[in-house]
C-alpha positions in Angstrom: 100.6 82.1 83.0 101.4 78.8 83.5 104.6 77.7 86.2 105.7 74.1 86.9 108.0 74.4 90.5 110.8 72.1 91.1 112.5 72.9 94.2 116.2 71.5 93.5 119.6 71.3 94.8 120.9 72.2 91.4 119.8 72.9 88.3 121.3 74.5 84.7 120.3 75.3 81.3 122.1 74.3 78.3 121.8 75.9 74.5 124.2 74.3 72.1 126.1 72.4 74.5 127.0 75.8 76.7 125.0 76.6 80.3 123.3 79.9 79.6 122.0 79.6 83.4 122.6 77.9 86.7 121.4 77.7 90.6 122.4 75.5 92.9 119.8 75.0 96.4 116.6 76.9 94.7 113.6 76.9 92.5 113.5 75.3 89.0 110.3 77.7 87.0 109.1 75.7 83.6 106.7 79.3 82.6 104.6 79.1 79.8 102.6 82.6 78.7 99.1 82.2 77.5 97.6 84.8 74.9 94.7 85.9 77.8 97.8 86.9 80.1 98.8 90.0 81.4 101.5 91.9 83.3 99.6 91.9 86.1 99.8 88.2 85.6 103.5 88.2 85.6 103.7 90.5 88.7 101.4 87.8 90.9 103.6 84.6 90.1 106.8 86.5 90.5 105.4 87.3 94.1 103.6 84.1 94.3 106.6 82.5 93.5 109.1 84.3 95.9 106.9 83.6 98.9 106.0 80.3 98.8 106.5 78.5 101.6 108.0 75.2 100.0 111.5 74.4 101.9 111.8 72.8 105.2 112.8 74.7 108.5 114.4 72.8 111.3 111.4 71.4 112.3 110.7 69.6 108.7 107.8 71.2 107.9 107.3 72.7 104.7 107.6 76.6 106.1 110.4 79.0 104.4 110.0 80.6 101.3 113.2 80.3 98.6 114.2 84.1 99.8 114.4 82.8 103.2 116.5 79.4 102.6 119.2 81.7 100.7 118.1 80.2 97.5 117.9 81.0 93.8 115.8 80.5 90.6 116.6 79.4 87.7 113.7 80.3 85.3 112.6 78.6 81.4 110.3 79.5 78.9 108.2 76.6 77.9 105.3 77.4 75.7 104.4 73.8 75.5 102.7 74.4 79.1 99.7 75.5 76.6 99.7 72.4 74.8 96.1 71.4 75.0 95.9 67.3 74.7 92.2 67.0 75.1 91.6 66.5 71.4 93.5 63.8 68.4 96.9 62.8 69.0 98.3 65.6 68.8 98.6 68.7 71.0 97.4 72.4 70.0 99.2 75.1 71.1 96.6 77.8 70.1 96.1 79.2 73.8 100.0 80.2 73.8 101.2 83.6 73.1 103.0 85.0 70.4 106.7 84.6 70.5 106.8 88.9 70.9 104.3 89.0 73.4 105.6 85.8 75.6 109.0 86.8 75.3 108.0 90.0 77.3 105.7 88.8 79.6 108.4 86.2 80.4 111.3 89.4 81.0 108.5 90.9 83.3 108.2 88.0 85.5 111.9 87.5 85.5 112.6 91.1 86.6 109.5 91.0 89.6 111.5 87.7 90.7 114.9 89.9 90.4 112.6 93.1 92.3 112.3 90.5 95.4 116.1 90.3 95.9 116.0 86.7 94.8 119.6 85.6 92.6 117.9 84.4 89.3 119.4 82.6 86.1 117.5 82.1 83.3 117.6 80.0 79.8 117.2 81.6 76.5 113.8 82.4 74.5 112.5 80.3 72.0 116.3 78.3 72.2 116.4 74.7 72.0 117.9 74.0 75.4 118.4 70.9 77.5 117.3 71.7 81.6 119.4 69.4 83.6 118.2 69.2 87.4 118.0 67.2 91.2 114.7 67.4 92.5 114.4 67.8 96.0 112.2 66.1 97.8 110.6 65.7 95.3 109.1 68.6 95.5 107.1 69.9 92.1 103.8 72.3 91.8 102.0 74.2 89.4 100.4 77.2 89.2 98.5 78.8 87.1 97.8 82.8 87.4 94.3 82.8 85.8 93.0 80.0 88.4 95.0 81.7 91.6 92.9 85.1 91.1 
């Protein structure tokens, strides 16, 4: 699995001009499932995730987790995470999942998030949606569960 972190001060999800989800102080998660991936890979970037130390304490250093700043998540399926751009012009998505498999793979790391007590908001599978968001900091990273094992 494949997670691009935004840490915003608001963030929302649109599908046909309606927001399906939104946050406010939290985490933005871009996930993308890959067809090696696993629950178990699910279950280590929810708590991954949830304990990362990426907000600032009093002291400005990068040292509270989401949980601890009172924050939320606001998670979206993106499959083009997989896109693979090392060959042509254009990408290949071969290493994604199937639509049945990501979808569940996707619920499963949404519902460890939701396990941690974290408030979570989420877009809708396979939708065309528009993410609207303020980066804080900036502050993005990416993680990858087959690389943090």
């Amino acid at each position: 699995m494949r997670a691009v972190l935004q840490r915003v001060t608001e963030a929302r999800v649109e599908v046909a001009g309606r927001v399906v989800g939104a946050i406010g102080p939290g985490l933005l998660v871009l996930l993308g499932v890959g067809g090696a991936d696993s629950s178990a890979d699910a279950a280590f970037l929810a708590e991954k995730i949830a304990g990362l130390r990426i907000f600032e304490d009093p002291a400005g250093k990068m040292n509270l987790s989401v949980s601890e700043v009172g924050g939320a998540v606001l998670v979206v399926s993106q499959f083009t995470l997989y896109g693979d751009c090392r060959k042509g012009r254009r990408p290949s998505f071969a290493p994604a999942a199937a639509p049945d498999m990501a979808n569940r793979l996707y619920e499963e790391f949404v519902a460890g998030l939701r396990r941690t007590g974290l408030e979570v908001a989420t877009g809708v599978f396979q939708a065309q949606m528009q993410v609207h968001l303020v980066n804080d900091g900036p502050v993005t990273l990416l993680l990858d569960s087959q690389k943090d094992f």
